[in-house]
C-alpha positions as CSV (number, residue, x, y, z in Angstrom):
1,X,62.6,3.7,-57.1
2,X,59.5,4.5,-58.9
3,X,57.3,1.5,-60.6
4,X,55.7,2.5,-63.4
5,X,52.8,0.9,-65.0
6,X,51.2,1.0,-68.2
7,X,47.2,0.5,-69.9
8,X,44.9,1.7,-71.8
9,X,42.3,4.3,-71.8
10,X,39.5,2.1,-72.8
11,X,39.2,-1.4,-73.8
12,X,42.5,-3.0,-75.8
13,X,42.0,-3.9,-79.3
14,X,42.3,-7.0,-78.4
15,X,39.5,-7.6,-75.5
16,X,37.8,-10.4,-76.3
17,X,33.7,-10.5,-76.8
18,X,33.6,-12.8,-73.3
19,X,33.8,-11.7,-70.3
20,X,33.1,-8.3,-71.8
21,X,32.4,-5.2,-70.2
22,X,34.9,-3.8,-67.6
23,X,35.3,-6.9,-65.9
24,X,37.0,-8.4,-69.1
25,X,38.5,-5.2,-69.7
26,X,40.5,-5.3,-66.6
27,X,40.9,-9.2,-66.7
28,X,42.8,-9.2,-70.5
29,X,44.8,-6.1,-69.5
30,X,46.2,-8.8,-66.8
31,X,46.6,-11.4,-69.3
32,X,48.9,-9.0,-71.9
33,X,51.0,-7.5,-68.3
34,X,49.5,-4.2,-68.4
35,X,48.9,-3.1,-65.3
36,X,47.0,0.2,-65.6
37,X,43.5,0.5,-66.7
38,X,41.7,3.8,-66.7
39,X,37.8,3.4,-67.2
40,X,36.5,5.4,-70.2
41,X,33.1,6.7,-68.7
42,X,33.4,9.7,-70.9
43,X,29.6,10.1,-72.0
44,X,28.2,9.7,-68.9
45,X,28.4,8.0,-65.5
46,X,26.0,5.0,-66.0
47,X,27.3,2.1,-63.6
48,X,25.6,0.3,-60.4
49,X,27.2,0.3,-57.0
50,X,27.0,-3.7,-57.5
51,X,29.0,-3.4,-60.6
52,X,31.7,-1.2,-58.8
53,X,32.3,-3.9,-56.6
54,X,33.1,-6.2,-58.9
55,X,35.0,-3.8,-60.9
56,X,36.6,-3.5,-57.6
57,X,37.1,-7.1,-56.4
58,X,38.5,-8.2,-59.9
59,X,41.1,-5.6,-60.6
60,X,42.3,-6.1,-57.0
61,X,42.7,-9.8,-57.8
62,X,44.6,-9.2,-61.1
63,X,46.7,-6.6,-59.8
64,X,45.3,-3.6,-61.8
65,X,45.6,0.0,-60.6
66,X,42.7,1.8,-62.0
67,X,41.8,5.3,-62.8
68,X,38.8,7.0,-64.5
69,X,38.6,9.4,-67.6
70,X,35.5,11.2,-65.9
71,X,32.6,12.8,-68.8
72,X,34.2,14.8,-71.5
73,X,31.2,17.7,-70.6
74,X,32.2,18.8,-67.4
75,X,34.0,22.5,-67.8
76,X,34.9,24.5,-64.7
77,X,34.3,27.6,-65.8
78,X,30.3,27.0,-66.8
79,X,27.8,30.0,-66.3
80,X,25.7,29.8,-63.4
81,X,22.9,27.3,-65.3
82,X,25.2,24.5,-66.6
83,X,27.6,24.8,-63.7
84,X,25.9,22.2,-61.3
85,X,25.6,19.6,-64.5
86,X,29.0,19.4,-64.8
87,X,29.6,19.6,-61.2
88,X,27.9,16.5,-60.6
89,X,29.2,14.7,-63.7
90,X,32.4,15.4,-61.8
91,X,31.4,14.0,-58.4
92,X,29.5,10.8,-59.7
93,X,32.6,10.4,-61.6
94,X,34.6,10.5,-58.1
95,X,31.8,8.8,-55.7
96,X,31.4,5.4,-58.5
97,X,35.1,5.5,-59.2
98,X,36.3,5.2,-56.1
99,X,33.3,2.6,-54.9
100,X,34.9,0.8,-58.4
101,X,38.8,0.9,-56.2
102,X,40.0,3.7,-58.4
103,X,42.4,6.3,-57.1
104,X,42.5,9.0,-59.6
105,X,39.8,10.8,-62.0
106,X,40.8,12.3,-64.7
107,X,38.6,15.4,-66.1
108,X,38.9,18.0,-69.0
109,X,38.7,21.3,-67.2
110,X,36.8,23.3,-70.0
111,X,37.1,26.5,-72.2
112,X,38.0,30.1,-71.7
113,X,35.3,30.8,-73.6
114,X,37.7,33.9,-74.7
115,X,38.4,35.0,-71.6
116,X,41.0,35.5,-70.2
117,X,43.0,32.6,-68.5
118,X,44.1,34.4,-64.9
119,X,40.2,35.4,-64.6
120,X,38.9,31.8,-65.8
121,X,41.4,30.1,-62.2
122,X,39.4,32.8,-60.4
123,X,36.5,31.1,-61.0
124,X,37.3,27.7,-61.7
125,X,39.9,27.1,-59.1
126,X,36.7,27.6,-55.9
127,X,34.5,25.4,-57.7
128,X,37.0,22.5,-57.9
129,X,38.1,23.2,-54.5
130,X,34.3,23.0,-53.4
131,X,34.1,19.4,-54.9
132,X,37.1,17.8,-53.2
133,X,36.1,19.4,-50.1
134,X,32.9,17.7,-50.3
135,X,34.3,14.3,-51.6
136,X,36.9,14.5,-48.5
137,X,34.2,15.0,-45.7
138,X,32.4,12.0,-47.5
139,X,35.5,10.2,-46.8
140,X,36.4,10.0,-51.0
141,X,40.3,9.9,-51.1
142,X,40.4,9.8,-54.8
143,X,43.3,11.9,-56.6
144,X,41.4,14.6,-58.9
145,X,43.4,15.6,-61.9
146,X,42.9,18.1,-64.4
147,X,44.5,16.7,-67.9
148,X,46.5,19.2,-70.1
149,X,44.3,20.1,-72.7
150,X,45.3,19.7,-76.8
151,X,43.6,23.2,-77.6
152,X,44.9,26.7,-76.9
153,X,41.3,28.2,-76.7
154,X,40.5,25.0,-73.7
155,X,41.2,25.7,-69.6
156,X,44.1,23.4,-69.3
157,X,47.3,24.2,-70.1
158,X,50.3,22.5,-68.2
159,X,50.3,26.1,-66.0
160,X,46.9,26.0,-65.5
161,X,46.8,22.2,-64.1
162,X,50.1,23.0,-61.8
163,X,48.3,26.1,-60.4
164,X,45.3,24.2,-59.3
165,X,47.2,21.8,-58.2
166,X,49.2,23.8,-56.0
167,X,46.3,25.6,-54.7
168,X,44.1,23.1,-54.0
169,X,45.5,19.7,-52.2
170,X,44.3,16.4,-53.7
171,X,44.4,17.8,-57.0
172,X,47.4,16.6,-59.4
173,X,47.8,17.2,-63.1
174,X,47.1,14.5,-65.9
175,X,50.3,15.5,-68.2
176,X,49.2,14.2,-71.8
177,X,52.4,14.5,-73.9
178,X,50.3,14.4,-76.7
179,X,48.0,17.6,-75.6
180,X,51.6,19.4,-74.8
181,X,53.0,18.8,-78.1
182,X,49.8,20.1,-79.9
183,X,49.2,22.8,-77.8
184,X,53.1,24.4,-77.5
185,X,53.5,23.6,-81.3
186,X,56.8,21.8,-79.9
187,X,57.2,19.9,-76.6
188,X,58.8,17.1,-78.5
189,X,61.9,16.6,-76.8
190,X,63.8,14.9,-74.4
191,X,65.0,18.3,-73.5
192,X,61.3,20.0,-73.1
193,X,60.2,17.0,-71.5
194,X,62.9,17.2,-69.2
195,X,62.5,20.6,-68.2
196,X,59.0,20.0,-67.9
197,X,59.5,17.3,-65.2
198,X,61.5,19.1,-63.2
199,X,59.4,22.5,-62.9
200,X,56.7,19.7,-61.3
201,X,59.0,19.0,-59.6
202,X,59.9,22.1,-58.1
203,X,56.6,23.9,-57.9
204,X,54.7,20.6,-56.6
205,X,57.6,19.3,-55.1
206,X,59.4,15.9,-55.3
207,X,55.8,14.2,-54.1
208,X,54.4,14.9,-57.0
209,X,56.7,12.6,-59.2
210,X,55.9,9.7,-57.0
211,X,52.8,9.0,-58.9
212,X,52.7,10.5,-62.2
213,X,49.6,9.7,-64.6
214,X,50.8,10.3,-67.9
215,X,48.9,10.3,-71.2
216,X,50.5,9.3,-74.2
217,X,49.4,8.9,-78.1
218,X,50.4,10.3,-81.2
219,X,48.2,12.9,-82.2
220,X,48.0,15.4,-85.5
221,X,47.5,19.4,-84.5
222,X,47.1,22.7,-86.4
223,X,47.8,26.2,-85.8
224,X,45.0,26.0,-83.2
225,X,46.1,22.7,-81.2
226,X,44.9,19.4,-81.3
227,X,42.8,18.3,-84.3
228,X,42.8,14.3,-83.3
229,X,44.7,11.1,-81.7
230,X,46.6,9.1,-84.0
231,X,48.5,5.9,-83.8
232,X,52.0,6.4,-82.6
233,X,53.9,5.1,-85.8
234,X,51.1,7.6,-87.9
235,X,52.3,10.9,-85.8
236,X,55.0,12.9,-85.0
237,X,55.3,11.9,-81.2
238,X,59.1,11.3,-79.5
239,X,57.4,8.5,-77.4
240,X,60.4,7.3,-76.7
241,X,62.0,9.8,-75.4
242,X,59.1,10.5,-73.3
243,X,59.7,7.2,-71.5
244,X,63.3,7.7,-71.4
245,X,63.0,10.9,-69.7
246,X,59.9,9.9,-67.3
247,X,62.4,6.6,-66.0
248,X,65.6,9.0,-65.6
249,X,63.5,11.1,-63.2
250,X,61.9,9.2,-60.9
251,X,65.4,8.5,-59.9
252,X,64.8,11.7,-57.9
253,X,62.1,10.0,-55.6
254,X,63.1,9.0,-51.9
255,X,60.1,6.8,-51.5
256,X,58.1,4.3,-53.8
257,X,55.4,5.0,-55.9
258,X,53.5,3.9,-58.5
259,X,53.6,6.0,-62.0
260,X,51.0,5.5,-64.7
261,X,51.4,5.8,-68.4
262,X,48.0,5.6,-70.1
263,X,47.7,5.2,-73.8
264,X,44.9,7.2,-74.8
């Protein structure tokens, strides 16, 4: 059977000012038995390769599985002169991350910029399989995942994610629940979320469920997606259900693994 673990994106509310930083990030995640922590270097990448080891060293000790929510401006599908920005906002994400004992980055792929989304792969899916190339022959294992985007007009819906996963290997999807719902205009469902599940399932294969990272908040959308997060008992999300659904399925597994749900 599947373990799954839960965290936050970010510090919780409750972090106190001492030990601060990640360190006491990671450290009162322990303390409240979440045992998930995904590193919000969203701005930019600014961290030492001494602080990575402790990162390291102390969520190893408490027992914390960490990811990282890599800089919101990377977009696959850049023109020629921003491309290698967010290319390496993308890799220092990977290289510190997995120096700081993380195992998965998490990314927002881009736009379309009004193109359309077949064309947009062709370009994005080369580039992304360029920079796990390059982080495998540096010996970086990390997982790279592309989250499901809130926004119709962004690269990222749930068929974009599964077709660069199933195109590139070490790439997996970031579902956000949240994103689906705003995006689809539905997707709130034990039904949807079911069905959801088990098309991962079947074009990703069983695998694929063994470690899930999930992202989960309420949120508030329009006609054009996602407008912003809100807090669950403010919006409209079936969270419930969503775990409900997520613990009936990994029943499917035929090996352990370790599941994620990170509250964004």
């Amino acid at each position: 059977m599947t373990t799954f673990t839960f965290g936050t994106v970010g510090s919780p509310i409750s972090t106190p000012k001492k030990p601060g930083g990640s360190v006491g990030s990671i450290l009162h995640s322990a303390s409240l038995k979440m045992f998930a922590y995904e590193l919000a270097w969203v701005q930019s990448v600014r961290v030492t390769e001494a602080t990575c080891a402790l990162i390291k060293e102390t969520a190893a000790g408490a027992g914390v599985g960490l990811s990282i929510h890599a800089p919101y401006f990377i977009n696959l599908n850049a023109d020629a002169e921003e491309w290698p920005k967010s290319r390496k906002r993308l890799m220092d994400a990977a290289h510190y991350g997995n120096l700081a004992g993380a195992t998965d980055i998490i990314f927002h792929p881009g736009s379309y910029f009004g193109r359309d989304p077949v064309e947009v792969l062709k370009v994005a899916i080369p580039r992304l399989k360029n920079c796990v190339k390059e982080l495998r022959d540096a010996g970086n294992t990390v997982t790279i995942r592309p989250e499901v985007m809130g926004k119709g007009a962004m690269l990222g819906s749930l068929d974009d994610t599964i077709e660069m996963s199933m195109q590139i290997e070490g790439v997996q999807p970031c579902i956000d629940f949240a994103h689906l719902h705003a995006r689809e205009g539905k997707m709130n469902s034990y039904d949807e979320w079911d069905t959801t599940l088990k098309m991962l399932k079947k074009k990703l294969g069983a695998d694929s469920l063994k470690k899930l990272h999930i992202h989960l908040s309420g949120i508030e959308y329009g006609e054009k997606g996602e407008k912003h997060h809100l807090e669950f008992k403010k919006a409209d999300l079936k969270y419930k259900d969503v775990d409900e659904d997520v613990a009936k399925n990994s029943g499917w597994q035929i090996a352990d693994g370790v599941s994620r749900i990170a509250i964004a």
